[in-house]
N, C-alpha and C positions, 0 to 999 in steps of 0.2 A: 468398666469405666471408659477404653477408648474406643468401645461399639456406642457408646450413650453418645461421646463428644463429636464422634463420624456423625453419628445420625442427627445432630442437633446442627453441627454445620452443614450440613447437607443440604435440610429444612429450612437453613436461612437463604441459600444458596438460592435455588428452587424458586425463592418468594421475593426474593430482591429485584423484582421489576424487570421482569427480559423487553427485551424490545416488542415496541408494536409495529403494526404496519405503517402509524402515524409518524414513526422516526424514522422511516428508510431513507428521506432525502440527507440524513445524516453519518449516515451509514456507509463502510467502503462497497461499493458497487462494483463484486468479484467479477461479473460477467464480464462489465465493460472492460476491466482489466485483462480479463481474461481471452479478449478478441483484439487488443490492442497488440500492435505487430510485437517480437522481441529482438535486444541484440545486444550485444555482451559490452561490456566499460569500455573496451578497446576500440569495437564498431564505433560506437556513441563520437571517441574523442575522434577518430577518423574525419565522423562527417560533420565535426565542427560543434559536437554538440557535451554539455554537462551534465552530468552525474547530480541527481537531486532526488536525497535519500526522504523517506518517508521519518518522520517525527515523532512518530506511534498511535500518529491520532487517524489515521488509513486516507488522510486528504488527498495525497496521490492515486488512491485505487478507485477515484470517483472518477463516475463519467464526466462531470463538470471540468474537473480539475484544466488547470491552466496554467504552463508557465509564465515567468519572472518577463518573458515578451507578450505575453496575450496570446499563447498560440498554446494548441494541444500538445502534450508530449508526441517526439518522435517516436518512442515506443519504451516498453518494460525492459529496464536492464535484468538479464540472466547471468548467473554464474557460469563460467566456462573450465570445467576441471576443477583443480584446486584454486582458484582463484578467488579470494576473500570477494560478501558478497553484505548489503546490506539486512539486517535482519529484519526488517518491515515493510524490506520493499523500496524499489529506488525508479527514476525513469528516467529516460534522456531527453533536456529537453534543447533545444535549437539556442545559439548565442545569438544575443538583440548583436546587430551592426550597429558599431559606434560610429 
């Protein structure tokens, strides 16, 4: 019975619409992320800039993405050590001058 219910959830799985190539502008864009500088909560507050955690919907990890100034993140916050870290992803981005 739960090789039948594996194998039935699976098939739904499988079948429930993966992405096409026609939704990647909606899509976290690993790359971009992936080339954009890094540096840890501590760096960020240094150089004046906030911590702005991802939401779970990967709007941060797009190349588009833009901070709360109009301005691209200064880079990908990384964990350093044990130091607690966002679980979807966070970036630094620069404080607008009041």
């Amino acid at each position: 019975m739960r090789l039948a219910s594996l194998a039935v959830c699976l098939s739904v799985c499988a079948c429930s619409g993966a992405p096409t190539v026609g939704d990647a502008p909606n899509l976290p864009d690993s790359e971009a992320f992936a080339k954009r500088p890094t540096m840890s909560r501590a760096e960020c507050n240094i150089k004046g800039g906030q911590e702005v955690g991802d939401i779970g919907d990967g709007r941060i990890h797009r190349r588009d993405y833009l901070c709360a100034n109009g301005e691209p993140p200064l880079a990908a916050i990384v964990s350093t050590g044990d130091a607690p870290h966002a679980v979807d992803g966070a970036v630094c981005c620069q404080v607008s001058a009041q």
